[in-house]
C-alpha positions as CSV (number, residue, x, y, z in Angstrom):
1,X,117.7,99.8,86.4
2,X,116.9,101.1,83.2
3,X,113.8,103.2,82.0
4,X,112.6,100.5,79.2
5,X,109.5,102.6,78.2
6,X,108.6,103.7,74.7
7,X,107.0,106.5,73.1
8,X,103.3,106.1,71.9
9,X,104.4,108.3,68.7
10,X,101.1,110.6,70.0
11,X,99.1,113.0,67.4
12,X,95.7,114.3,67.4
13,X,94.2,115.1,63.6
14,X,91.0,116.3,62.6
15,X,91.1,112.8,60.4
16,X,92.3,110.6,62.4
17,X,91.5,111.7,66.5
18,X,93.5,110.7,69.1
19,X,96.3,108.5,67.4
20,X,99.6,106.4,68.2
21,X,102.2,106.2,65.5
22,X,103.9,103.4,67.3
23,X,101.1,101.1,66.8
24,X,99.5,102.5,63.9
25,X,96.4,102.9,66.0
26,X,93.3,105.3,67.7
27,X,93.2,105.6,71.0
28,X,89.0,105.8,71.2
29,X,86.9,106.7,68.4
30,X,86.7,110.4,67.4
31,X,83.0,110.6,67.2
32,X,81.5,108.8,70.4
33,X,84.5,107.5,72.0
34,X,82.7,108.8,75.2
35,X,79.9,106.8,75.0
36,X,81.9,103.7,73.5
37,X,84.1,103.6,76.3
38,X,81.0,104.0,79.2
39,X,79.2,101.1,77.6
40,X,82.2,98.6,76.8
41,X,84.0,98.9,80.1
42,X,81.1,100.3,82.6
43,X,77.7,98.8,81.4
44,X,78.9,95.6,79.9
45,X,80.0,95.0,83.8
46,X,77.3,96.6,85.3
47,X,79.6,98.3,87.4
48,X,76.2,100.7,88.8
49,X,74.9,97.9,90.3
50,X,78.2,96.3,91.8
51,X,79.5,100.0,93.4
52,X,76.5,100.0,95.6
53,X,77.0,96.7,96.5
54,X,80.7,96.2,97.5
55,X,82.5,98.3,99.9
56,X,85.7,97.5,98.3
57,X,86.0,97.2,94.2
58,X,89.3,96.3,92.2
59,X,89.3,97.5,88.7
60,X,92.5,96.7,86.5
61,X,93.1,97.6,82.9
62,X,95.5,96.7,80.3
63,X,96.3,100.2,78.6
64,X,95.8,103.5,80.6
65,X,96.2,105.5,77.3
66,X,94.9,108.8,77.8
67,X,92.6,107.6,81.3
68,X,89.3,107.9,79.6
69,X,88.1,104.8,81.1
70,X,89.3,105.8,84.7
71,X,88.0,109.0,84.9
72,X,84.6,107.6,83.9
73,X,84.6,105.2,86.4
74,X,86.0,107.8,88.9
75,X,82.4,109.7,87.6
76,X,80.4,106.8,88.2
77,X,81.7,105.4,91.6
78,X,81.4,109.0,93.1
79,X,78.0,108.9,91.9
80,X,77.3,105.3,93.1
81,X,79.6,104.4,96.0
82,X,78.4,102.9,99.5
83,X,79.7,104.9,102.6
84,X,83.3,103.7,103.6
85,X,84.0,102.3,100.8
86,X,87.2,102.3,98.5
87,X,88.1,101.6,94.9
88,X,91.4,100.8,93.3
89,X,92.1,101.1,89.8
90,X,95.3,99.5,88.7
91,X,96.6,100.5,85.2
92,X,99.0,98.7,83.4
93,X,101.0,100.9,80.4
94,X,104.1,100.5,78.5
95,X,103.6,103.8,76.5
96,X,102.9,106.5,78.8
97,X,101.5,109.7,77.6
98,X,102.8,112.6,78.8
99,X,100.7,115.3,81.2
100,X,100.7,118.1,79.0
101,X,99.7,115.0,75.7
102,X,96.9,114.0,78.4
103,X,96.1,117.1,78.8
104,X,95.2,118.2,75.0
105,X,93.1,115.1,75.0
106,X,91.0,115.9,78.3
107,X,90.3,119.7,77.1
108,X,88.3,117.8,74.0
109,X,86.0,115.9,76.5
110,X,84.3,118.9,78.3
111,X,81.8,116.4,80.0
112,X,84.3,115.3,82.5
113,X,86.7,118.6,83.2
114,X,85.7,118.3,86.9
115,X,87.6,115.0,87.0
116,X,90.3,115.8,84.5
117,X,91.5,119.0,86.1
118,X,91.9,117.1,89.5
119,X,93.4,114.1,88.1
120,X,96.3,115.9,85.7
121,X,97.5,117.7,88.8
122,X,98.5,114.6,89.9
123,X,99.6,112.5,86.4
124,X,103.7,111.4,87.5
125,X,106.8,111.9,85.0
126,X,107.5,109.3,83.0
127,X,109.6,106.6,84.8
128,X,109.5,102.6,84.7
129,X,107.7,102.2,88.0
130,X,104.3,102.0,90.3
131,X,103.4,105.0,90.6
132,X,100.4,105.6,93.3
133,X,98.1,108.4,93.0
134,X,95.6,108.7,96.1
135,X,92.4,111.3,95.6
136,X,90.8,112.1,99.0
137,X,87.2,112.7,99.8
138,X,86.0,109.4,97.0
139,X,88.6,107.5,98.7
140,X,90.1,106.2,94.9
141,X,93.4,104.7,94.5
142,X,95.1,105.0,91.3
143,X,97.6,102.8,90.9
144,X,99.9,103.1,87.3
145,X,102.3,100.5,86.6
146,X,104.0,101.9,84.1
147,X,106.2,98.8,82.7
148,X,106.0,96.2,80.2
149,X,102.6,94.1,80.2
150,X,104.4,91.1,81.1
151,X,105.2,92.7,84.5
152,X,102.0,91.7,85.6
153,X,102.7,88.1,86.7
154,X,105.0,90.1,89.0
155,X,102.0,91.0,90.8
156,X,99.7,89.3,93.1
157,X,95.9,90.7,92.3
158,X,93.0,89.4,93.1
159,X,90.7,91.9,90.7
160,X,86.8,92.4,90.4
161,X,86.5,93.8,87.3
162,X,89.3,93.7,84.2
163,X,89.1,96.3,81.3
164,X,90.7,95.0,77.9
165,X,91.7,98.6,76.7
166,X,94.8,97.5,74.5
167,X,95.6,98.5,70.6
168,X,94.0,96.7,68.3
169,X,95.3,92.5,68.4
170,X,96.6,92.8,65.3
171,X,98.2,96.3,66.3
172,X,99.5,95.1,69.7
173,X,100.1,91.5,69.5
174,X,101.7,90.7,72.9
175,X,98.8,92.3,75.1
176,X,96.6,89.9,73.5
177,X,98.1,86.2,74.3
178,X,97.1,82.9,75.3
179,X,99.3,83.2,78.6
180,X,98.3,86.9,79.3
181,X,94.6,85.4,79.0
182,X,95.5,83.0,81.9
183,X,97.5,85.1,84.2
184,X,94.0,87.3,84.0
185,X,91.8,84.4,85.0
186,X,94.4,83.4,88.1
187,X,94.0,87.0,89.2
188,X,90.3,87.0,88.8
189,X,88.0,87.1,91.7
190,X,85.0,84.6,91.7
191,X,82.6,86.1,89.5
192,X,84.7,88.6,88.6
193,X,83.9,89.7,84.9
194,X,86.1,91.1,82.0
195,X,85.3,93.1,78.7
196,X,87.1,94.1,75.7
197,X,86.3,95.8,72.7
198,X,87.8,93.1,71.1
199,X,85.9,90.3,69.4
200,X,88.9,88.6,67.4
201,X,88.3,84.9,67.8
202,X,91.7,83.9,69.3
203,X,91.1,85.8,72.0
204,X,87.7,84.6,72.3
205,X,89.0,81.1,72.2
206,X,92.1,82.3,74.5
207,X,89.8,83.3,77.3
208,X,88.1,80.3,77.1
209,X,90.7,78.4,77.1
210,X,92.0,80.1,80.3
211,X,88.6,79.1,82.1
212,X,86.3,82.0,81.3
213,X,82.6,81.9,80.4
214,X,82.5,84.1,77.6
215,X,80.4,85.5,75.4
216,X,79.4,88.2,72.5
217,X,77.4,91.2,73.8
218,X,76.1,94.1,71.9
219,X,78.8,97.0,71.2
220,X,78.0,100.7,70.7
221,X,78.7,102.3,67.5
222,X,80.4,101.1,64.8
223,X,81.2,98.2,67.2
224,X,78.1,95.6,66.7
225,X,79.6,93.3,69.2
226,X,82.2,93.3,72.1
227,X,83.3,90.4,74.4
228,X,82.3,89.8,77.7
229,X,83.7,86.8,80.1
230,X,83.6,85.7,83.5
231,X,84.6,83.5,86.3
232,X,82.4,81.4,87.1
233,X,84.5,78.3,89.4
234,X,82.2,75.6,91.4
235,X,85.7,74.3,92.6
236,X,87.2,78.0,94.2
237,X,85.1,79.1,96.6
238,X,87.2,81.6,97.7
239,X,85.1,85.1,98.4
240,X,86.7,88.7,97.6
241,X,90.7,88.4,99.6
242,X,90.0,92.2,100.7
243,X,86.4,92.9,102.7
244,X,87.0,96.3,103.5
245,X,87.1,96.8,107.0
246,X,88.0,100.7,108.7
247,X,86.5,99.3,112.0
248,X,90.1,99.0,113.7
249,X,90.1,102.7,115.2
250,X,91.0,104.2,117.4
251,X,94.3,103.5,116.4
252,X,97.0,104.5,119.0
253,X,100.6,105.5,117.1
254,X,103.3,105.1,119.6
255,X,106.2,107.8,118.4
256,X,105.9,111.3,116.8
257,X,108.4,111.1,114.5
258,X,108.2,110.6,110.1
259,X,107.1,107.1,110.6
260,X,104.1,107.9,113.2
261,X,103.1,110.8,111.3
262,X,103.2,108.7,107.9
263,X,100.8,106.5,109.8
264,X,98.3,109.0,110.9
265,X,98.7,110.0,107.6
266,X,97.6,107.1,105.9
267,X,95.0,106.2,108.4
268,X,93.9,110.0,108.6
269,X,93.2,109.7,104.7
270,X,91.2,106.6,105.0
271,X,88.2,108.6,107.9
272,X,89.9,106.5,110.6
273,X,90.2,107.4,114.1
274,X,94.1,107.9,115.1
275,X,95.9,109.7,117.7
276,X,99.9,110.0,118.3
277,X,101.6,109.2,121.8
278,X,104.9,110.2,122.6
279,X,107.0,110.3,126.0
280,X,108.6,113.5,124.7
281,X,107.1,116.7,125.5
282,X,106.7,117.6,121.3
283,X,106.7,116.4,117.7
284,X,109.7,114.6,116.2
285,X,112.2,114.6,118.8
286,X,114.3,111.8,117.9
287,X,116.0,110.8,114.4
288,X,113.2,112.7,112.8
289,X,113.8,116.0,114.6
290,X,117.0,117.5,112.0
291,X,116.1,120.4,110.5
292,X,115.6,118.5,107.1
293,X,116.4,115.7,105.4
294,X,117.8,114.8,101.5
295,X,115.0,112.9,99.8
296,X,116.4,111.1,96.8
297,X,116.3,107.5,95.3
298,X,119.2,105.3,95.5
299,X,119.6,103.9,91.8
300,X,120.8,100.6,90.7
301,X,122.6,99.3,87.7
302,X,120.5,96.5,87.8
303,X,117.0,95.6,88.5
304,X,117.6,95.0,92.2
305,X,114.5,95.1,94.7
306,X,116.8,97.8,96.5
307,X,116.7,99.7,93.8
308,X,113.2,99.5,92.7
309,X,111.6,99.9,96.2
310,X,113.7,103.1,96.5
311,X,112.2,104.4,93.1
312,X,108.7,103.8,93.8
313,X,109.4,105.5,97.0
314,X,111.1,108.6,96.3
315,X,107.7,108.8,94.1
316,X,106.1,108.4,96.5
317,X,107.3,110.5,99.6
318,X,108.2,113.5,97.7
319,X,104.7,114.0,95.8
320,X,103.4,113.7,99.4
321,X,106.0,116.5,100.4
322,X,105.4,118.7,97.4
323,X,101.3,118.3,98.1
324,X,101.8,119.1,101.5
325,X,104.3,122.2,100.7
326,X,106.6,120.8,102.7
327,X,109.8,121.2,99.8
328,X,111.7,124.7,100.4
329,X,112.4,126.4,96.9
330,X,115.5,124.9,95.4
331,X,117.2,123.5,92.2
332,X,117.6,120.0,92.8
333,X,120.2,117.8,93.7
334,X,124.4,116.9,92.7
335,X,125.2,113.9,93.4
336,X,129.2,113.6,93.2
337,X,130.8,110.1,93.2
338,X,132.5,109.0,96.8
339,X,134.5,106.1,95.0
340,X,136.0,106.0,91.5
341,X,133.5,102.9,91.1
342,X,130.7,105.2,91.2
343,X,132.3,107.1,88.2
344,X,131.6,104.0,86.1
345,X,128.2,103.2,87.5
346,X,127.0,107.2,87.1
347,X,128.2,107.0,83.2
348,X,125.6,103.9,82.7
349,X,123.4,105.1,84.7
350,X,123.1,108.0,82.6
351,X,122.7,106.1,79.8
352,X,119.6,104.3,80.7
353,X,116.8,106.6,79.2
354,X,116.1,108.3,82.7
355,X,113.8,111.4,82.6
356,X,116.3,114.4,82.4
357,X,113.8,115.5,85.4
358,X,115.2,112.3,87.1
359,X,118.7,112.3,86.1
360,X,121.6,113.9,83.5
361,X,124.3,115.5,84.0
362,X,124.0,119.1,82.2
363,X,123.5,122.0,85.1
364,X,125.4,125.1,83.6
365,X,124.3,127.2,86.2
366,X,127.5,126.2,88.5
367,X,130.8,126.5,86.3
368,X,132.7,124.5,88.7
369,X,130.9,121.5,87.8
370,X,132.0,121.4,84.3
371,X,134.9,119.3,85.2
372,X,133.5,117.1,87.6
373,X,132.1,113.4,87.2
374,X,128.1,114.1,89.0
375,X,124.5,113.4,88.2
376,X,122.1,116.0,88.6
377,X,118.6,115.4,89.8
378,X,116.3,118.2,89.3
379,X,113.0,116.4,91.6
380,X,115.7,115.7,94.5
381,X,116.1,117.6,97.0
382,X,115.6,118.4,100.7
383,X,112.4,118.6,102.9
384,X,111.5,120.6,105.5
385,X,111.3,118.4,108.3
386,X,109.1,120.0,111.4
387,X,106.9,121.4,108.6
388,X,106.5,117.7,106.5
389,X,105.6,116.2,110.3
390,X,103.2,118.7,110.9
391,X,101.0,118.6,108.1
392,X,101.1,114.6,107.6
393,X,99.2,115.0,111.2
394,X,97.4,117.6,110.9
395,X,93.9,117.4,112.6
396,X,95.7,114.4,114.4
397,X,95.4,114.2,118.3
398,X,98.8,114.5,119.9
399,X,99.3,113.4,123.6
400,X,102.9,114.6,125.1
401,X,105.2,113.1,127.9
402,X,102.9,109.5,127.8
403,X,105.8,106.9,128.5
404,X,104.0,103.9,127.4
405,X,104.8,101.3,130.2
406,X,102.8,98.4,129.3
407,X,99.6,97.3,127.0
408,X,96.7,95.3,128.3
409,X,94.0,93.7,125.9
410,X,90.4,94.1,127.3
411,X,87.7,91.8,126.8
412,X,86.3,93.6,124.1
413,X,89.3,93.7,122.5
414,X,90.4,97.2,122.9
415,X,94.0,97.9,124.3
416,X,94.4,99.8,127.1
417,X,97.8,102.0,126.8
418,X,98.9,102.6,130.7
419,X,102.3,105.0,130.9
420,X,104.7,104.9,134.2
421,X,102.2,107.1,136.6
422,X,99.4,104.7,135.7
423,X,97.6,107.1,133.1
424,X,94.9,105.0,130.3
425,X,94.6,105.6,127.2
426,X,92.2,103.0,124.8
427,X,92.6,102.5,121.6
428,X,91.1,99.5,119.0
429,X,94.8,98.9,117.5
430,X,98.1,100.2,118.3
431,X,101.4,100.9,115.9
432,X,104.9,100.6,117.6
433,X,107.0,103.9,115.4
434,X,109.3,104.5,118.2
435,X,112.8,104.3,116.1
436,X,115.2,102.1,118.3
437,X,113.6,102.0,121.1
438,X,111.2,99.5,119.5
439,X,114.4,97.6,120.7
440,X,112.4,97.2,124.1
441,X,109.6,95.1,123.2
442,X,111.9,92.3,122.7
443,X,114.5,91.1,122.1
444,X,114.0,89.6,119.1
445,X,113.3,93.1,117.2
446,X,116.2,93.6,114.5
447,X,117.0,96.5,115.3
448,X,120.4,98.8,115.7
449,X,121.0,102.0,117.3
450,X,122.6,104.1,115.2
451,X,123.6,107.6,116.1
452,X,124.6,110.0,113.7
453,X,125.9,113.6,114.3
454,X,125.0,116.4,111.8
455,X,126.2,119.6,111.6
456,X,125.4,123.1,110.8
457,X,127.2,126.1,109.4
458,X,126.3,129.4,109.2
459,X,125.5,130.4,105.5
460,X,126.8,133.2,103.7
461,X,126.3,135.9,101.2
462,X,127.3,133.9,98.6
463,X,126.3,130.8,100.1
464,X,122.8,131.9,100.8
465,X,121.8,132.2,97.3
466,X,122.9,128.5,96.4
467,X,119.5,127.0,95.9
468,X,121.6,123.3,95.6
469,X,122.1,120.1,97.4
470,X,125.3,118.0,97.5
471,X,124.7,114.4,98.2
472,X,128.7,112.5,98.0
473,X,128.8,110.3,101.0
474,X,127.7,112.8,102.8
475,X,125.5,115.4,102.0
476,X,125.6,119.6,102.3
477,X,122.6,120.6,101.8
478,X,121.2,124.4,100.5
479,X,121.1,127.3,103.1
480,X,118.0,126.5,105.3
481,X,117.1,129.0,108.2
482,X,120.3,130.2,107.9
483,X,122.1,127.8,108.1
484,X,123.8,124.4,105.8
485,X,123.2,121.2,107.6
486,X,126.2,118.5,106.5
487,X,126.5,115.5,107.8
488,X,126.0,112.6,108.6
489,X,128.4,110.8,111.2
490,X,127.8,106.8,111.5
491,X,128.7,105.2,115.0
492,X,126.9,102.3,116.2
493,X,125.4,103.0,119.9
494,X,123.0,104.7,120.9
495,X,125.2,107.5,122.5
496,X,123.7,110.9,121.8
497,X,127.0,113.2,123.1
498,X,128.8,115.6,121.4
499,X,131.7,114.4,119.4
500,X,134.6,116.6,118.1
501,X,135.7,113.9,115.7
502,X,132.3,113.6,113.9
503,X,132.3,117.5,113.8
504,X,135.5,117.9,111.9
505,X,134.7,114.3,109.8
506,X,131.6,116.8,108.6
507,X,133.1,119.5,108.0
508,X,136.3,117.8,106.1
509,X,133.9,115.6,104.4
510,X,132.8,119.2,102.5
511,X,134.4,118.5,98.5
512,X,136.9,120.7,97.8
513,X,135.1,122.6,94.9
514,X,132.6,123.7,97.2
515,X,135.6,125.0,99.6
516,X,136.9,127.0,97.1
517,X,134.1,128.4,95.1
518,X,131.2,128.8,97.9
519,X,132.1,128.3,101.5
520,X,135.2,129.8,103.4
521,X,134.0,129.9,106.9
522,X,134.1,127.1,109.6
523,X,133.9,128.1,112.7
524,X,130.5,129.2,112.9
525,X,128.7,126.2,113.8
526,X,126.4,124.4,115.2
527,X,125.7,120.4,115.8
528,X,122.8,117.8,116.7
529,X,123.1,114.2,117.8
530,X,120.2,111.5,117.1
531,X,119.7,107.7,117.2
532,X,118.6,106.3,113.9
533,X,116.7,102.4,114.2
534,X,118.8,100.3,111.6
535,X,119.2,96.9,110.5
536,X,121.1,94.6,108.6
537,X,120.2,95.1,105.4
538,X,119.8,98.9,106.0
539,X,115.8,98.5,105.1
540,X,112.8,99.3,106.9
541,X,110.2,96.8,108.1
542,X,106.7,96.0,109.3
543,X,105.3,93.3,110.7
544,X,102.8,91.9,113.4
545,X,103.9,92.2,116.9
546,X,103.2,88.8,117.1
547,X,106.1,87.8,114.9
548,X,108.6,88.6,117.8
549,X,106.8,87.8,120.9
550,X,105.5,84.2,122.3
551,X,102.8,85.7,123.5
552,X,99.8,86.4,121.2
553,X,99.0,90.4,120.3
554,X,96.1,91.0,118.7
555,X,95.8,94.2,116.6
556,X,99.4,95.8,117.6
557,X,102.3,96.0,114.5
558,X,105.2,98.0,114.5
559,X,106.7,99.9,111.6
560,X,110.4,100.4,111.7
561,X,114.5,100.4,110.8
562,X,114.3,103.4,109.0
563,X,117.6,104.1,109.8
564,X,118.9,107.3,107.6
565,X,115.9,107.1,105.4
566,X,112.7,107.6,106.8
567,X,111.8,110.2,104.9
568,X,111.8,108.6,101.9
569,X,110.8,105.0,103.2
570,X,108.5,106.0,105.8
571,X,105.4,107.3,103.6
572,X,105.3,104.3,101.8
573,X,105.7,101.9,104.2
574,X,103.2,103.2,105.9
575,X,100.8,103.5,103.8
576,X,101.5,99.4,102.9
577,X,100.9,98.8,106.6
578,X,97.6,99.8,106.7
579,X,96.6,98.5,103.6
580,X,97.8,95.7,105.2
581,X,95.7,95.5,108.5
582,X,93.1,96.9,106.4
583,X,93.1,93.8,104.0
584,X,93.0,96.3,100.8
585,X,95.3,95.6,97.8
586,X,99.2,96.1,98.1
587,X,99.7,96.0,94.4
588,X,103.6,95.7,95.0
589,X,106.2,93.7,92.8
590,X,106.9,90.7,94.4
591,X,110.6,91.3,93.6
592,X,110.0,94.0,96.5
593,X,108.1,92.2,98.7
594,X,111.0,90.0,100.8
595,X,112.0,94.2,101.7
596,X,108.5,94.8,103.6
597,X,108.2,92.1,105.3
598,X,110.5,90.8,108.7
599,X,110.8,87.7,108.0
600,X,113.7,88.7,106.1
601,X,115.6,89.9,109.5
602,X,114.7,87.1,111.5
C-alpha cells in the first residue's frame, strides 16, 4: 500500500484567490465564486426541485477542492429535503487539502459558517482511502475517495446528479477524457443530469460521444456559457437501483456485543426502530466484554483488499470511537516486528508517503526505542470497550436473559422472536450478531470458535504514567483501570477455562525492553477467557440468512467472524449491512468487495 497522493501546491493571494501551484490553477473565482458555484452545479440541475421529489439523491463530483460545492448543497437539501430521506455526496480527489488549508478558505465565505464549522470537525488526515463522514439530524453521507480519478471504475455507482468540478482541461488533462466521459454515463441513472463549468469542445463532443444529450446553458459571471448533459436512454429502463426504504423496523439485534451495538448504531442513526436481545443478563458479555481492545490497521506492502478494507476501517471505527469519547488519553501505538521479515516490510512501509499521524518511526519520548526496528502510530491505540458499547446504543432498548429459541414469520411479515420459556418478542427484521454461536443456525455458517485468554497485570508507579501501546504479536497495552491487559492466547475450541499455559505465554510474550525499562512485577495478575467467531480467511462477513439455510427467511441477516477484530471491523461492516437491506449506496472498491460478502467462505 502506498499513499500515492499529491500536494495541490495551495496559496491564497489578494491577486490570485484560492490557487493550486500544482496545476497552475483557481480553485473558484475570487469575486462570485459563491454564486458561480450555486448556479453551475445547483440550478443548472435544478437540484430544488429534485430534493423534494426523491427520498434518496446521489450526488458525485470530480474534485472536492476546498468543499464549496458540498456544503452548498448540504445548505440547499436541509432547506429542501422530504422527510426520511437521505443524500450521498461522493467526492472524488487526488489532491487533498488539508483541514487547517480548508479552513482559511471557509473563514472567507461567512455565508455558510454554520455548515463549515460542522463539516471541518469532521475533514480526515490525508490518507489514499474512502473516507466516510456521516452528519446526523439531515441524514448526509459524505463520502471522499481520496485516490487517483481513475479509481472510479473501481466503483459501482449508480449517481443522480454528477458535478464536473476539475481544474481547468487544459490544466488537468486526465480528469477530462473520452473514457472518463463514458465511465460517467455507465454510472448515470436514467435521467440523471451532469454540469461542468467547462465548455471546451472535446468534452462536449466526449460526452456525446459517451451517450449524453448535451447542451450549452447560460453561465454566471465571467462564464457566458457552461455545459449541461443528460441521460436520456429509450433502451434502459431501469429506475433509481436505491428507493429509499427505512420501513424494515423494528429491527430485532440478536447479541450485545461490538457488532450488535455497531448495528443499532447504524440503524439508530438512520430514525429506525431497533432493540438488542441478549440471553446474558448485560451488555457485551462474550468476545466483546475485555476491558479494551487495540484498534489499529493492518498495512500491506501491496495493494491487497486485506489491506485496504483494514485502512478504510480503522478510519472508520476509530473516528466513531473518538466522536463517542470512547478513546482513553494516550500517545499512540509501537508496533515492534514479531519476525525478522517484518523488519524488511516496516522499512518500506515507511517509505510509502504515510501521514507521520499514520506511521514513522521518530518517538523520542522513550529512549529505549532508539535501538529498536518499530513503527509508531500516533492515531492507534486502545478503546474503552464497556464505554464504546454503551454509547453506540445509547437510547437503544436492551432486553436481558432472552435465549432466542426459535423465529416464526407472521402473515404480515413480522417475525415473532420466542426464547426457551415461550416469551414474544416482534420485530419487522432481525440481525444474527451472536459471535460463534451463530454456529447454531446451521451448519453451513463458517464459523470457528476461537478462545483467547488475556491477561492483566497490575500497573505500577512507573508503569502507570506510560500513556503507550505495544502491539508485537501480542499486544501490552497502556495502564487502564489499573491495570495492563496483554494478551492474546489462540486455541481453537470454544473452551472458556482457565489456562496456566496461556497465562505464562502472556506474560513471556512481554519484549524484553519493556521488562527492563518499565515492568518488574508478575505476580499480580489477573486473567479473562472469551470465544472469538473466526473464519478461514480471518475476515468478517454478512450475508442473508437465506444463503445458509434451504429454507427461505425473509428479512433476517447475520453479521459475523469478527474474530480478534471487531472493533475495528465491526462499525463498518455494519454500517454496509444496512445500507445493504436498506438499498442505499455502498460506495466500496470492488477490490474489497469479495471480503463483505459470504460467498467467499462457502
Amino acid at each position: 500500500m502506498q499513499n500515492n497522493l499529491i500536494n495541490p501546491g495551495f496559496s491564497i493571494s489578494s491577486k490570485l484567490g484560492v490557487y493550486s501551484k500544482l496545476y497552475n490553477d483557481i480553485y473558484f473565482d475570487k469575486l462570485s465564486g459563491l454564486q458561480e458555484s450555486e448556479h453551475v452545479y445547483l440550478k443548472t440541475n435544478s437540484l430544488t426541485t429534485k430534493f423534494k421529489k426523491k427520498a434518496n439523491f446521489v450526488i458525485a463530483e470530480l474534485g472536492f477542492g476546498t468543499g464549496l460545492n458540498f456544503l452548498l448543497t448540504w445548505k440547499l437539501w436541509k432547506e429542501n429535503r422530504k422527510s426520511n430521506s437521505s443524500l450521498t455526496y461522493i467526492s472524488f480527489e487526488n489532491a487533498p487539502l488539508s483541514r487547517k488549508e480548508i479552513s482559511r478558505v471557509h473563514k472567507k465565505i461567512k455565508e455558510l459558517d454554520k455548515y463549515s464549522n460542522l463539516i471541518l470537525k469532521k475533514i480526515p488526515e490525508i490518507y489514499q482511502s474512502t473516507h466516510r463522514i456521516y452528519i446526523k439530524g439531515d441524514n448526509v453521507n459524505l463520502i471522499l475517495i481520496y485516490d487517483d480519478i481513475n479509481s472510479l471504475i473501481n466503483f459501482n455507482l449508480i449517481v443522480d446528479t454528477w458535478f464536473l468540478d476539475a481544474f481547468s482541461p487544459k490544466k488537468n488533462p486526465f480528469a477530462w477524457t473520452d473514457k472518463l466521459f463514458k465511465q460517467l454515463y455507465n454510472f448515470t441513472n436514467l435521467d440523471g443530469s451532469l454540469s461542468t463549468f467547462s465548455v471546451a469542445g472535446h468534452v462536449r463532443r466526449g460526452l456525446l460521444k459517451a451517450g449524453f444529450k448535451v447542451s450549452k446553458v447560460n453561465g454566471y459571471g465571467n462564464k457566458k456559457e457552461i455545459t449541461y448533459a443528460i441521460k436520456k436512454d429509450s433502451i434502459i429502463s431501469r429506475k433509481s437501483g436505491f428507493n429509499y426504504n427505512n420501513k424494515i423496523g423494528p429491527v430485532a439485534i440478536i447479541g450485545s456485543g461490538i457488532s450488535g451495538a455497531s448495528l443499532a448504531y447504524a440503524l439508530r442513526k438512520r430514525n429506525i426502530e431497533c432493540f438488542i436481545i441478549d440471553k446474558s443478563y448485560k451488555l457485551g458479555t462474550g468476545a466483546s466484554g475485555n476491558k479494551l481492545a487495540i484498534q489499529m490497521p493492518k498495512l500491506t506492502l501491496d495493494s491487497s483488499p486485506y489491506g485496504l478494507l483494514s485502512l478504510e476501517a480503522f478510519l472508520f471505527s476509530r473516528k466513531i470511537a473518538k466522536d463517542l469519547n470512547a478513546i482513553p488519553s494516550s500517545n499512540g501505538l509501537v508496533l515492534i516486528p514479531s519476525r525478522d521479515r517484518d523488519i524488511i516490510k516496516y522499512k518500506k512501509l515507511l517509505e510509502n508517503n504515510w501521514p507521520l499521524e499514520l506511521i514513522n518511526n521518530n518517538f523520542e519520548k522513550l529512549n529505549f526505542l532508539k535501538h529498536l526496528n518499530y513503527i509508531y502510530m500516533r492515531s492507534s491505540g486502545i478503546v474503552n470497550n464497556t464505554k464504546f458499547i454503551n454509547n453506540l446504543i445509547k437510547d437503544v432498548k436492551f432486553i436481558p436473559k432472552f435465549n432466542v429459541e426459535k423465529i416464526k414469520t407472521l402473515n404480515d411479515g413480522f417475525k415473532n422472536i420466542i426464547d426457551n420459556y415461550g416469551n414474544r418478542l416482534k420485530a419487522k427484521t432481525v440481525i444474527w450478531a451472536n459471535g460463534f454461536e451463530m454456529m447454531n443456525l446451521s451448519q453451513n455458517v463458517p464459523i470457528k470458535p476461537i478462545s483467547g485468554q488475556v491477561t492483566y497485570l497490575k500497573a505500577n508507579k512507573l508503569s502507570s504514567d506510560l500513556k503507550m501501546n505495544f502491539s508485537y504479536g501480542h499486544h501490552f497495552s497502556q495502564a487502564f483501570g489499573g491495570y495492563h491487559q496483554i494478551g492474546a492466547s489462540f486455541n481453537r475450541s470454544a473452551n472458556t477455562s482457565y489456562k496456566e499455559i496461556d497465562q505464562n505465554i502472556n506474560i513471556n510474550s512481554i519484549p524484553d525492553f519493556l521488562r527492563k525499562n518499565i515492568f518488574y512485577n508478575f505476580n499480580e495478575n489477573k486473567y479473562r477467557v472469551s470465544v472469538r467467531a473466526s473464519t478461514k480467511d480471518r475476515m468478517p462477513f454478512f450475508a442473508s440468512l437465506n444463503s445458509f439455510t434451504d429454507k427461505k427467511s425473509d428479512n433476517i441477516y447475520v453479521l459475523g467472524g469478527m474474530g480478534a477484530w471487531g472493533f475495528v471491523y465491526a462499525p463498518l461492516y455494519a454500517e454496509l449491512l444496512v445500507k445493504k437491506i436498506l438499498n442505499e449506496p455502498l460506495v466500496i472498491n470492488k477490490k474489497l468487495e469479495k471480503l463483505l460478502m459470504i460467498d467467499r467462505l462457502l
